[in-house]
DRENDO-1510 file (C-alpha; in Angstrom, 1 decimal, always signed):
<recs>
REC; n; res; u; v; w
REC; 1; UNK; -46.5; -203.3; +142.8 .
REC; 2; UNK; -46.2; -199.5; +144.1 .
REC; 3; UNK; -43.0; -198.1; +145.9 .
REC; 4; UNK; -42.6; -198.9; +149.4 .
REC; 5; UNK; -42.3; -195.2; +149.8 .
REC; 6; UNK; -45.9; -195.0; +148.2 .
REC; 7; UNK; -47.3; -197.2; +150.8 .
REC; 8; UNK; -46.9; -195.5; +153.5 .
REC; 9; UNK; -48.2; -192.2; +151.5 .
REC; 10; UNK; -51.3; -194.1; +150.1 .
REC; 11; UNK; -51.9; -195.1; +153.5 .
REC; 12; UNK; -52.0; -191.9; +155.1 .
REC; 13; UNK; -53.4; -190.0; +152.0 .
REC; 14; UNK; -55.1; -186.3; +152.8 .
REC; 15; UNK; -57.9; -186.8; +155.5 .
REC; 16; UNK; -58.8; -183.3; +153.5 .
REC; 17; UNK; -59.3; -184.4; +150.0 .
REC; 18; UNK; -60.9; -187.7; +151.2 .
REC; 19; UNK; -63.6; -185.4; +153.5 .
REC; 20; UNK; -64.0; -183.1; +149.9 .
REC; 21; UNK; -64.9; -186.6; +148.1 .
REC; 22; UNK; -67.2; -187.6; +150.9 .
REC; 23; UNK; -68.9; -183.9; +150.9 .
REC; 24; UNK; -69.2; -184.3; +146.9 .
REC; 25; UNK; -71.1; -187.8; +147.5 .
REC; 26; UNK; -73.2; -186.6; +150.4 .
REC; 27; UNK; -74.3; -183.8; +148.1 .
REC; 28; UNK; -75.5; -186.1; +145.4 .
REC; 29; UNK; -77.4; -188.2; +148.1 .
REC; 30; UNK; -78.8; -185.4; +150.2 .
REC; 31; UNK; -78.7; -182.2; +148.0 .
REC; 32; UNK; -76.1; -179.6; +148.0 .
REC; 33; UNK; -78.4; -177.3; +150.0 .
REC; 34; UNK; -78.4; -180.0; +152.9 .
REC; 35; UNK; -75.0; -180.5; +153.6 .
REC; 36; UNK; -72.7; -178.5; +155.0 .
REC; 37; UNK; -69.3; -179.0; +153.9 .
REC; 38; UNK; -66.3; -177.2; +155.6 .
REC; 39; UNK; -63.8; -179.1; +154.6 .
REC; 40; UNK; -61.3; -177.6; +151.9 .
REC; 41; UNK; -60.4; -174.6; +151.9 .
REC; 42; UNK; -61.8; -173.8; +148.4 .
REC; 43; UNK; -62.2; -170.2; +147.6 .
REC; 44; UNK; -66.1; -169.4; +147.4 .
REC; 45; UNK; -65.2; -165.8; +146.3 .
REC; 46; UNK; -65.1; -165.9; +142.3 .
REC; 47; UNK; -61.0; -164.3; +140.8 .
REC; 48; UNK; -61.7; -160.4; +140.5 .
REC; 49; UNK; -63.1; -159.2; +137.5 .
REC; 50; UNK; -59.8; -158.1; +136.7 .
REC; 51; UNK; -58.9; -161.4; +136.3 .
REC; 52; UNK; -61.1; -162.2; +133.5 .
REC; 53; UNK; -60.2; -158.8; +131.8 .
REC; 54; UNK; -56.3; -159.7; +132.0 .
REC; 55; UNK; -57.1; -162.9; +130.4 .
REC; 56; UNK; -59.2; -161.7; +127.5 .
REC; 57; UNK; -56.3; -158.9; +127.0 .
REC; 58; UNK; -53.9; -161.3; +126.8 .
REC; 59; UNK; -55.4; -163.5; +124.5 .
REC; 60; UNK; -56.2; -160.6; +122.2 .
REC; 61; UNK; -52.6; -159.2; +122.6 .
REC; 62; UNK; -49.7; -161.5; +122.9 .
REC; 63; UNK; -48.2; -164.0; +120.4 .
REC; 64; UNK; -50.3; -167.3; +121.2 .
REC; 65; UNK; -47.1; -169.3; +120.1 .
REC; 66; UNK; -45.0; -167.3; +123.1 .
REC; 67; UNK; -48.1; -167.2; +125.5 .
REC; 68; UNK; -48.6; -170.7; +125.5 .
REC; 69; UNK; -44.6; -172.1; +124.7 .
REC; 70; UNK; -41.8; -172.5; +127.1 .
REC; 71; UNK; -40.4; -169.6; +129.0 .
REC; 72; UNK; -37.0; -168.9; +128.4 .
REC; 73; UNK; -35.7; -169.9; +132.1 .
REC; 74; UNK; -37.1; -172.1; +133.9 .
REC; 75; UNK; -37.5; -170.0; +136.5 .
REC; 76; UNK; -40.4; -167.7; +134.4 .
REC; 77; UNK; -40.9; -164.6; +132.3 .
REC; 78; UNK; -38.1; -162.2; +133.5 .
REC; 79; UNK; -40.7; -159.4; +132.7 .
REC; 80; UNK; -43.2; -161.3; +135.3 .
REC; 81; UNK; -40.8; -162.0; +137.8 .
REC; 82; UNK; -39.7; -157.8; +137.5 .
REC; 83; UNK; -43.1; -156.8; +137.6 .
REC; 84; UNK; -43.3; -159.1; +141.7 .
REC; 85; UNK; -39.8; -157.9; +143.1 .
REC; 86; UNK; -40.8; -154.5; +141.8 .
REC; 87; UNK; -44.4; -155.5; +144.1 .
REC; 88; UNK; -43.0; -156.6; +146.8 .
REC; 89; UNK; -40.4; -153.6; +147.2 .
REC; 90; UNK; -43.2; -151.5; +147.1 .
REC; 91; UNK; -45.1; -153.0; +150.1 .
REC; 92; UNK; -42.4; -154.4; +151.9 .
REC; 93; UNK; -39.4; -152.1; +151.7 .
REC; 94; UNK; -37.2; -154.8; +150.0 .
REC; 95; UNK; -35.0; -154.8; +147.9 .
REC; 96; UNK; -35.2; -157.4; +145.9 .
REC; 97; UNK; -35.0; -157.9; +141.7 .
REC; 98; UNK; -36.5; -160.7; +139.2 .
REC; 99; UNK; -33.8; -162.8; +139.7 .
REC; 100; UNK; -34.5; -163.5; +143.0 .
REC; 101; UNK; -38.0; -164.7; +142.0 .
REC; 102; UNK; -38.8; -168.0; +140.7 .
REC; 103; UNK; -42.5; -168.5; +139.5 .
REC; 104; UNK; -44.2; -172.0; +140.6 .
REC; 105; UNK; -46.6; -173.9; +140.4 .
REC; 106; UNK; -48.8; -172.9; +143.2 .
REC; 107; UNK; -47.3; -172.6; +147.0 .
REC; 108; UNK; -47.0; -176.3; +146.9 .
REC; 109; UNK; -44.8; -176.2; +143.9 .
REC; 110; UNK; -42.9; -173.9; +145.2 .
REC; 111; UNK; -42.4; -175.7; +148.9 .
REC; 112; UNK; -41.2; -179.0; +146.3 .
REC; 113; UNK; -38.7; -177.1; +144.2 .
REC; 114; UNK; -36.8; -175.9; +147.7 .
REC; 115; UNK; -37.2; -178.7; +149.2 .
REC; 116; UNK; -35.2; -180.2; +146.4 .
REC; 117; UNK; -32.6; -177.9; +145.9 .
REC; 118; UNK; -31.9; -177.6; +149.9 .
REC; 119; UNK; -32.2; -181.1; +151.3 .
REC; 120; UNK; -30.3; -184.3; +151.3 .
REC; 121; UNK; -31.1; -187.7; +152.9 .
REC; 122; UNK; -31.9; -187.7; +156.5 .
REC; 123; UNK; -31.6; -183.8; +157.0 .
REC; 124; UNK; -34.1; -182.7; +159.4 .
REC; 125; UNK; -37.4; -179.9; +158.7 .
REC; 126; UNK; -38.5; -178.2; +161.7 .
REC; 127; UNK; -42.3; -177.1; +161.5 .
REC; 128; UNK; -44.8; -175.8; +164.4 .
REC; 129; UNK; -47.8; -178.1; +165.3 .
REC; 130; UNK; -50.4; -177.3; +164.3 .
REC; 131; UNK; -49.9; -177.6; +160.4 .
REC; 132; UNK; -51.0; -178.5; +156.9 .
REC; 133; UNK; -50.0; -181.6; +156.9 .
REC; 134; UNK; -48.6; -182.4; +153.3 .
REC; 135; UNK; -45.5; -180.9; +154.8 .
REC; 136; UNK; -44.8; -184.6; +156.1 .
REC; 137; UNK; -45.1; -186.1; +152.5 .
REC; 138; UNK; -43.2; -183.1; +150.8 .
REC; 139; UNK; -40.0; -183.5; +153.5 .
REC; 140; UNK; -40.5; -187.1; +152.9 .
REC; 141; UNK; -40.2; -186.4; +149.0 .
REC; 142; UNK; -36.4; -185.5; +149.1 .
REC; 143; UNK; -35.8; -188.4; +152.5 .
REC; 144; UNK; -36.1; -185.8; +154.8 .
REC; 145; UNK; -36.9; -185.8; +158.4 .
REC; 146; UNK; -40.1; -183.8; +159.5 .
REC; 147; UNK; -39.4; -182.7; +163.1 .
REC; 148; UNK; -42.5; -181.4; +165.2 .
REC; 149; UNK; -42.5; -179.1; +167.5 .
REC; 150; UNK; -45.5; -179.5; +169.7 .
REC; 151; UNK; -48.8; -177.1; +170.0 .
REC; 152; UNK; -49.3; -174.2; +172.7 .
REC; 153; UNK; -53.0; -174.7; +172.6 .
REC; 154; UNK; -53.5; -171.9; +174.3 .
REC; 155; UNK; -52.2; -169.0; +172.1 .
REC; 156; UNK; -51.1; -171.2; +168.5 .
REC; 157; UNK; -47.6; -169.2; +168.8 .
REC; 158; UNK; -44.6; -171.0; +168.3 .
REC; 159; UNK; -43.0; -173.0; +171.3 .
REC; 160; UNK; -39.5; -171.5; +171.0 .
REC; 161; UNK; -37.9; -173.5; +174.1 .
REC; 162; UNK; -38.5; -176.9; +173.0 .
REC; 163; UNK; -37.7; -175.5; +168.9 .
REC; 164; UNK; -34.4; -174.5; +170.3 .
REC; 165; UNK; -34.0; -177.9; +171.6 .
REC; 166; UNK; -34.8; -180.0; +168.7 .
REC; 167; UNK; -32.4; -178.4; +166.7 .
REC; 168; UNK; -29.8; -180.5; +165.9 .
REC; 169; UNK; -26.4; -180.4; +163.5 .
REC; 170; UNK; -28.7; -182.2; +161.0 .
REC; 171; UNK; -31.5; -179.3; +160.9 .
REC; 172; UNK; -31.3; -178.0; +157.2 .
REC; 173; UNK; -34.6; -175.9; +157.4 .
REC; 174; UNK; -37.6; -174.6; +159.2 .
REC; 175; UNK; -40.9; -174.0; +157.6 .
REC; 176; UNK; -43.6; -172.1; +159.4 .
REC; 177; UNK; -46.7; -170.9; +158.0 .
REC; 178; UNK; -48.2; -167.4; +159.0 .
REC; 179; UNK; -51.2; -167.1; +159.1 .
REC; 180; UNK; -51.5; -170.0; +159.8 .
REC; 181; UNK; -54.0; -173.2; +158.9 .
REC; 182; UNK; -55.3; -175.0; +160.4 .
REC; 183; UNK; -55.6; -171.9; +163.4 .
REC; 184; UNK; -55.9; -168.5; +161.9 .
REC; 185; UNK; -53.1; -167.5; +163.7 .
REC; 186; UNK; -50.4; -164.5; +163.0 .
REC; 187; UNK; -47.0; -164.8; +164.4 .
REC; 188; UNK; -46.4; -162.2; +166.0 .
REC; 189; UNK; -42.9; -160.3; +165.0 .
REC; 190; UNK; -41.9; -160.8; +168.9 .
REC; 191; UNK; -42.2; -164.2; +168.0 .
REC; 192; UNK; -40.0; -163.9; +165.2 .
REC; 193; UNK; -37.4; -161.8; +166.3 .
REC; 194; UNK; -36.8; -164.4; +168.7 .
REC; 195; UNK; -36.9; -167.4; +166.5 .
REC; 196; UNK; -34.5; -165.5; +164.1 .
REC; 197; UNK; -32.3; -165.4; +167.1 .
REC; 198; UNK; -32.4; -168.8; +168.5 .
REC; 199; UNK; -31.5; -169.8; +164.9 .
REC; 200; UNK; -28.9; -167.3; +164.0 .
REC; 201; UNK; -27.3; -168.8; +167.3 .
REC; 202; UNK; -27.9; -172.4; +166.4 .
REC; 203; UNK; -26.3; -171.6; +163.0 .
REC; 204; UNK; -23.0; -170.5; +164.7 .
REC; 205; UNK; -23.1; -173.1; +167.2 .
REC; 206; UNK; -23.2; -175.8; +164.7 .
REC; 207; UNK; -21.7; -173.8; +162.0 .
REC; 208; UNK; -24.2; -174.8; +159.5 .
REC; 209; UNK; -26.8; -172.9; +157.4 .
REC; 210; UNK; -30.4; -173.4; +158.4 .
REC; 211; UNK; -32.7; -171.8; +156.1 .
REC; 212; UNK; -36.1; -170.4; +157.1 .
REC; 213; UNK; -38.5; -171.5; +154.8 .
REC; 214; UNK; -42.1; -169.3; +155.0 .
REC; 215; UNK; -44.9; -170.4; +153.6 .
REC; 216; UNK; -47.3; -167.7; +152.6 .
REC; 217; UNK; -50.6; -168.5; +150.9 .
REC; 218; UNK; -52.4; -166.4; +153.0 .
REC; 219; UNK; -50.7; -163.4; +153.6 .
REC; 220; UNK; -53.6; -161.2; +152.0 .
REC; 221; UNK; -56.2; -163.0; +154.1 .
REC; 222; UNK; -55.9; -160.7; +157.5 .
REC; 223; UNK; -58.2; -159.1; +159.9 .
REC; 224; UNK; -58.7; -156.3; +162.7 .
REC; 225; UNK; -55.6; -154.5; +161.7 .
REC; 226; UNK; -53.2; -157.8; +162.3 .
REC; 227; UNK; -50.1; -157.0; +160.3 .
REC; 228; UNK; -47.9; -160.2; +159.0 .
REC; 229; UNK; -44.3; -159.5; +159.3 .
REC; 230; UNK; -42.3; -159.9; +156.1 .
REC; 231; UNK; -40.0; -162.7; +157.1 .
REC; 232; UNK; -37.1; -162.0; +154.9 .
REC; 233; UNK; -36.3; -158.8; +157.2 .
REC; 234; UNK; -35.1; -160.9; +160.1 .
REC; 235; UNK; -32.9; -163.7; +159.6 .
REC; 236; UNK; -31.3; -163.9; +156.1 .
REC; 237; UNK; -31.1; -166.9; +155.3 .
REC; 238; UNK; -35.1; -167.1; +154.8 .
REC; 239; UNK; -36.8; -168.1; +151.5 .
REC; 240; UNK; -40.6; -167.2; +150.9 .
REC; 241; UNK; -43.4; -169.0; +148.9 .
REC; 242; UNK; -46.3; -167.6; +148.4 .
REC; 243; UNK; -49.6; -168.6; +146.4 .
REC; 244; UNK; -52.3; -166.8; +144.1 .
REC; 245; UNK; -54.3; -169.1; +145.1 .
REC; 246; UNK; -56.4; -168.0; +148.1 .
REC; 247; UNK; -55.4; -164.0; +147.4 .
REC; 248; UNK; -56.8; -164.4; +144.3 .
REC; 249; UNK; -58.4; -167.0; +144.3 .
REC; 250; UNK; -56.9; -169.0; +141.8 .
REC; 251; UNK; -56.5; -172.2; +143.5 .
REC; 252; UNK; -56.8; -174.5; +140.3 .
REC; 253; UNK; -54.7; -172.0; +138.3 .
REC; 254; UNK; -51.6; -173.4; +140.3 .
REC; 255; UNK; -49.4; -170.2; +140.1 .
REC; 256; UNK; -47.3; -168.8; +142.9 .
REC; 257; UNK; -43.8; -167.9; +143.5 .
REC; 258; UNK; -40.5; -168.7; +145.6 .
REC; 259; UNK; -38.2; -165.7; +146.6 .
REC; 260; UNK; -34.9; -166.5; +147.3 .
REC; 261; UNK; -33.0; -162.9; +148.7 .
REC; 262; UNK; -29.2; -162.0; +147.8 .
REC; 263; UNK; -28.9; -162.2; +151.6 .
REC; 264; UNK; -29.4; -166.4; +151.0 .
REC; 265; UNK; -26.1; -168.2; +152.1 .
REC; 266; UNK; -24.7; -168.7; +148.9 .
REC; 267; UNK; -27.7; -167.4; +146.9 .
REC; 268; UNK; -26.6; -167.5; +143.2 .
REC; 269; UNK; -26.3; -171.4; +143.4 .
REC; 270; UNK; -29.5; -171.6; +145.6 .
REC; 271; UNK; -31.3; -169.8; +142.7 .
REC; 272; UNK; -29.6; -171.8; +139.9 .
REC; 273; UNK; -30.5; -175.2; +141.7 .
REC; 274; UNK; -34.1; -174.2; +142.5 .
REC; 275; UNK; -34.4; -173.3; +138.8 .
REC; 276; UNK; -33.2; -176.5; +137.6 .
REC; 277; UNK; -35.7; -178.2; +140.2 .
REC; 278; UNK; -38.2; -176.6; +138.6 .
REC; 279; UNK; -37.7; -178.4; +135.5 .
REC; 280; UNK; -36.3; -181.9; +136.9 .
REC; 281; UNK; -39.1; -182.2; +138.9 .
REC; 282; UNK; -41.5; -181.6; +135.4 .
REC; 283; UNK; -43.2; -178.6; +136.2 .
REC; 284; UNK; -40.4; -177.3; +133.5 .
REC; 285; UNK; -42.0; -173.5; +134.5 .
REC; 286; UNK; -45.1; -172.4; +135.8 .
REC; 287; UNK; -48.0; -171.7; +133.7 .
REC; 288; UNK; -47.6; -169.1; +131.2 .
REC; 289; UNK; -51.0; -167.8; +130.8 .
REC; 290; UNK; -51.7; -167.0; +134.7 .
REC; 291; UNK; -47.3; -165.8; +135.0 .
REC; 292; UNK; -49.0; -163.1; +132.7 .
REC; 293; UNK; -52.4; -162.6; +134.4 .
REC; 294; UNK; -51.0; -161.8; +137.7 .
REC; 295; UNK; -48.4; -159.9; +136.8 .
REC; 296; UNK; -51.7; -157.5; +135.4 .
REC; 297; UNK; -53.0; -158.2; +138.3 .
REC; 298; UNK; -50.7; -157.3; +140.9 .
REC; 299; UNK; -52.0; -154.4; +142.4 .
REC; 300; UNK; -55.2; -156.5; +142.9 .
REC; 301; UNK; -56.5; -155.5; +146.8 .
REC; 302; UNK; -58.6; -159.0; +148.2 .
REC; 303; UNK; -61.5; -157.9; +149.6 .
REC; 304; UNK; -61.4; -159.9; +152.6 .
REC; 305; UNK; -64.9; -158.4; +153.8 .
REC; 306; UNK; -66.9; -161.8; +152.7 .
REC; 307; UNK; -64.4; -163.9; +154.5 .
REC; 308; UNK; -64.4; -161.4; +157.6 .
REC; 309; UNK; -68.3; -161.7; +157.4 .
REC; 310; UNK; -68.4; -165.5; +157.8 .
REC; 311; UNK; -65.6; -165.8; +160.7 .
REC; 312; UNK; -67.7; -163.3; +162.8 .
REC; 313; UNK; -71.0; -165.3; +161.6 .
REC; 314; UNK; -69.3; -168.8; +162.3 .
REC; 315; UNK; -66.9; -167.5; +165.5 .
REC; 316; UNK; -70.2; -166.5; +167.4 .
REC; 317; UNK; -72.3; -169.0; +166.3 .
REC; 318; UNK; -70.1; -171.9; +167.5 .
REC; 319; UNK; -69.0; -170.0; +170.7 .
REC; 320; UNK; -73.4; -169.5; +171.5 .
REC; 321; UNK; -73.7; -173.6; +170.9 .
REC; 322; UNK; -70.9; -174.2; +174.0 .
REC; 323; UNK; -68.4; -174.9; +171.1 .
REC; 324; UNK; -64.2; -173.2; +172.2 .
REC; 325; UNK; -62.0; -172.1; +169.6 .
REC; 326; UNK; -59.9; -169.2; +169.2 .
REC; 327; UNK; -60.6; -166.4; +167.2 .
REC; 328; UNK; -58.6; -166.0; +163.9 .
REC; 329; UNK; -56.5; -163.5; +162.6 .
REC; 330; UNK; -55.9; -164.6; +159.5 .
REC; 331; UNK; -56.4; -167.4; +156.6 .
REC; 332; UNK; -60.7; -169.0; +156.3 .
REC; 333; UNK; -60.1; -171.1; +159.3 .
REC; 334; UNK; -61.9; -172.1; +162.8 .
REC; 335; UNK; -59.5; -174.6; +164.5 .
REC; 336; UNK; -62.1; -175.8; +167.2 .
REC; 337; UNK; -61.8; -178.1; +170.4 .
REC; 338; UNK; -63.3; -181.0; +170.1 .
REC; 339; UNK; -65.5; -181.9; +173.6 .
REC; 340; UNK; -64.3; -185.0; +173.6 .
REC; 341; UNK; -60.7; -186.3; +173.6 .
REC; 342; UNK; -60.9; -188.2; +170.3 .
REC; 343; UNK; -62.0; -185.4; +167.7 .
REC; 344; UNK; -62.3; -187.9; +164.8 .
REC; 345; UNK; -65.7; -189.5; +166.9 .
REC; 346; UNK; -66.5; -185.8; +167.0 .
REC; 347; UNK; -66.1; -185.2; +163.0 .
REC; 348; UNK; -68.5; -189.1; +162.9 .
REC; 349; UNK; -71.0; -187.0; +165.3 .
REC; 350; UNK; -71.0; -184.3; +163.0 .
REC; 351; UNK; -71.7; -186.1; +159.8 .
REC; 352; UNK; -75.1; -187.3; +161.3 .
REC; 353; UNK; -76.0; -183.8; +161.1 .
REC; 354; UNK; -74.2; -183.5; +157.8 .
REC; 355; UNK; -71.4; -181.1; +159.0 .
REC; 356; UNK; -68.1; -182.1; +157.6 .
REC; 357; UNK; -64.9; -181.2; +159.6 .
REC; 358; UNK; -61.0; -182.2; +159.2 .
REC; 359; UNK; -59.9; -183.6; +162.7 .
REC; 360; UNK; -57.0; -181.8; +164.1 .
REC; 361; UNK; -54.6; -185.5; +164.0 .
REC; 362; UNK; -54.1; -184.1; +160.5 .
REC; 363; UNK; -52.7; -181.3; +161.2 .
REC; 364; UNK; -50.4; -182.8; +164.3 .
REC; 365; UNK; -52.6; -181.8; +166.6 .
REC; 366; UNK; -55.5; -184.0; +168.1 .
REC; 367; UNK; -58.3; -182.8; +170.2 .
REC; 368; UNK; -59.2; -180.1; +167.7 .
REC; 369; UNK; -61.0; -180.0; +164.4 .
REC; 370; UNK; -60.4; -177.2; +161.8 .
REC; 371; UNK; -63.1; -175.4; +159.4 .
REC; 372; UNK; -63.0; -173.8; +156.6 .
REC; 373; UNK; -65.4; -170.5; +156.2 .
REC; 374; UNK; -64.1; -170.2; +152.6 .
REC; 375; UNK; -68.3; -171.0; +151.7 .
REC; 376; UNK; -71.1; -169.4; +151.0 .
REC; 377; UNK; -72.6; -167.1; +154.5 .
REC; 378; UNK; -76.0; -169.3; +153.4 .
REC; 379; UNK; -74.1; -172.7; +153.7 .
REC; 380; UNK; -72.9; -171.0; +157.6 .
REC; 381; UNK; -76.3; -169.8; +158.7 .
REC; 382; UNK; -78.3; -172.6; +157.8 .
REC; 383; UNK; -75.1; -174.7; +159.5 .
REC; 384; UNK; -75.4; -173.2; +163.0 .
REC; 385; UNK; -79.2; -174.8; +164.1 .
REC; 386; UNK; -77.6; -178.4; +162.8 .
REC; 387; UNK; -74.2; -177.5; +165.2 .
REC; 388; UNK; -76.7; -176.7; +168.3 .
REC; 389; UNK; -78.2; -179.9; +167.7 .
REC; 390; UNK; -74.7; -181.1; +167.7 .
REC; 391; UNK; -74.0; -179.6; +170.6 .
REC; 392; UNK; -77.1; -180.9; +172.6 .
REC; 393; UNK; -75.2; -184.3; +172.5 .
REC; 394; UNK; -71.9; -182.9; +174.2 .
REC; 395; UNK; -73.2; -179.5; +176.6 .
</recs>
């Protein structure tokens, strides 16, 4: 018999991955060509070529029995983790040195191994609706509490009144995800400034330490000139994760990073937990191979014009067929009204026609349904005459 705990989890398992299996068993019956899958948000840009080239160098170059052992700490090559505080002081204007990096595996890793070193039993995580909803199974890891804070559906910024009324004494941390997915959506630094504040005054109030956790696979993936604020500028206490995954398009690779600044409420034990969390919870360090790729790689630009090419191509389409959404900054994603209150009949509609969409109840926020562009432009321009047929049921 499985863990209670696993029930629940089992029960509610990733609307996402389950759409991605259906996609994979719709291609088989109807051809690849036929269906139109926006479900995951799966890189269709191949790694750079520099990818490859970093590989092949490495291969040729280092000790295989060091390139593929153990790294020292748990927390990653020191030489890697130089090479991305030397990075991000470069664009960023930090300050920050390897040891306040930690290499993980992937975003997600990453979001586990602080989540295990901050939280105890029934402390509370604060995250914006809408968002990627393995955050719920993650808190849930550690017997945390996931605390929404409800949607603005008209502008996907943060609701700050109601955040600074839902945080409690038990609060531990906030997680918030910019750009965002499902939406596309860039917190503004207005935004920011003014949720550093409310918590900077919640943390004196209570006389507690609430930690700001960012979440940051994205951060490359910007359009129009939006700038992302760097987080770790505003409120101290704020740890970031980020991903190679999407930047770099690494997503099976599973190689990212936490930083954790000096500026951390006690940072040197923050750092030496997180590293043992690393190992505890058996990802013992990240993968050696890729710490090394992307460390050659880190001057890498993403060319975001193929992704910028299919949100104009999908944006306009939708909005021709009668379809609302807003327009994203950020991220692969369309987050999309539904025309009808219950978005998972929508998502049923669409399969008819062979779309494939994740309703917005996975992501805390129903009534919507979220797309991923991340596909080929032919997969989006043969889409659009199946979503005006769609649409003929609903306009």
């Amino acid at each position: 018999m499985i863990a209670e705990k696993m029930k629940g989890m089992v029960a509610g398992s990733s609307a996402i991955r389950a759409m991605f299996e259906e996609g994979t068993r719709m291609a088989e019956q109807f051809g690849a060509e036929n269906v139109y899958d926006f479900s995951l948000g799966n890189p269709n840009v191949p790694a750079p070529a520099s990818v490859k080239k970093a590989i092949m160098e490495l291969l040729e170059e280092e000790d295989p029995v060091v390139l593929h052992g153990y790294t020292n700490s748990n927390s990653g090559y020191a030489d890697v983790r130089e090479t991305v505080a030397a990075s991000l002081n470069r664009r960023f204007g930090t300050s920050f040195e390897g040891k306040n990096i930690i290499m993980t595996v992937g975003a997600a890793g990453g979001l586990n191994v602080i989540l295990k070193t901050l939280i105890n039993p029934g402390d509370e995580v604060i995250t914006f609706a809408p968002y990627f909803g393995e955050y719920r199974s993650y808190v849930n890891n550690y017997d945390g509490v996931l605390v929404e804070i409800s949607p603005d559906t008209d502008t996907f910024q943060p609701k700050l009144a109601e955040f600074e009324e839902k945080i409690t004494p038990k609060t531990k941390a906030v997680i918030v995800n910019t750009p965002n997915n499902p939406t596309g959506v860039v917190y503004s630094e207005n935004t920011i400034k003014k949720m550093a504040a409310v918590m900077e005054a919640k943390q004196k109030e209570y006389g507690t330490q609430i930690y700001l956790i960012s979440d940051e696979p994205y951060r490359e993936l910007v359009y129009d000139g939006a700038e992302v604020p760097y987080l770790t500028k505003y409120y101290d206490n704020t740890i970031v994760g980020y991903s190679y995954s999407k930047s770099l398009s690494l997503p099976g690779e599973r190689i990212g990073y936490l930083v954790i600044p000096d500026e951390v409420a006690d940072s040197q034990t923050v750092l030496s937990a997180a590293n043992v969390a690393t190992r505890i919870l058996g990802f013992v360090n990240a993968p050696t191979l890729q710490q090394k790729v992307v460390a050659k790689c880190i001057d890498e630009e993403t060319d975001i014009s193929f992704y910028d090419r299919n949100r104009e191509t999908l944006y306009n389409g939708l909005k021709d067929c009668g379809f609302s959404c807003i327009k994203p900054e950020g991220a692969f994603y369309l987050f999309v009204k539904s025309p009808v209150e219950d978005e998972k009949e929508f998502c049923a509609a669409a399969k008819k026609y062979h779309i494939l969409m994740v309703p917005g109840s996975s992501f805390a926020c129903p009534g919507y349904v979220r797309l991923a562009y991340c596909v080929s432009h032919e997969t989006i321009v043969n889409a659009l005459p199946k979503f005006k047929e769609l649409a003929k049921e609903y306009f």
